[in-house]
C-alpha positions, 0 to 999 in steps of 0.5 A: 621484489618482495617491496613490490609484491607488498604494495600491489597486495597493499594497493589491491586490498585499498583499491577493493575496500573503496570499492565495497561500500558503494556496491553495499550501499546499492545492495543495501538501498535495493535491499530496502527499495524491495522491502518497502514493496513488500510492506506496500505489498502486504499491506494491498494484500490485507486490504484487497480481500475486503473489496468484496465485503464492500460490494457484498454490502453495497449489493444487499444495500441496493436491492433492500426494499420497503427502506423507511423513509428516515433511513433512506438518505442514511443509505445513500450516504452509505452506498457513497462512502462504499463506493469511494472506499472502492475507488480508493482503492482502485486509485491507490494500486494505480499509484503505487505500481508505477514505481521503478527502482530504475527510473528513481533515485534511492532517496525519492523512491523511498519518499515516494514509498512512505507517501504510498504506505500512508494513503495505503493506510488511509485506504486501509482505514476507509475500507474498514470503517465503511464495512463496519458501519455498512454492517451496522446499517444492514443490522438496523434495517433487518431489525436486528 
């Protein structure tokens, strides 16, 4: 009798230890999948107040008057890059909400997750490179 309670115990404790790693590996691939949202998350989060710097430049840009005629393709060239970091942007949420951990494999989510941080990054790196340049234009068509 006390053979057999041994095994059960025995067979119990196997029986859950196999069981364990798969329930961590979800728990652990999940604990992932939504830090890698949170990072993509705080990345828009960064970037996203931004957006009305680039309408605020492009405003000013738009209604300045008396644009000296060498500078005026520079304005236009610049209202474009503002306006396609803008889009950038736009297009960059749409992308990236559409991911579910449920209709994903773990391994094309995270793929799917690091192609995003990049073009997030590539997004990150136009918004403020147009703001930057858009002040410095502002600044030489002011005079200052």
């Amino acid at each position: 009798m006390k053979f057999l309670f041994i095994a059960f115990i025995a067979l119990s404790l196997m029986a859950t230890n196999c069981a364990s790693p798969n329930k961590n590996t979800e728990a652990a691939q999940k604990a992932l999948a939504e830090e890698r949202w949170e990072e993509m998350m705080a990345l828009h989060d960064n970037v996203m107040p931004k957006m009305s710097e680039i309408n605020k430049i492009s405003r000013e840009l738009k209604k300045m008057e008396n644009i000296p005629v060498e500078l005026q393709a520079e304005v236009q060239n610049m209202l474009t890059t503002l306006d396609k970091a803008d889009e950038g942007m736009m297009n960059w949420m749409a992308g990236f909400s559409k991911y579910n951990t449920n209709t994903y494999s773990h391994e094309d989510l995270m793929k799917a997750y690091d192609q995003e941080m990049e073009a997030g990054k590539a997004v990150e790196e136009a918004i403020l490179g147009s703001i930057e340049k858009g002040n410095e234009l502002l600044k030489k068509l002011k005079g200052e």
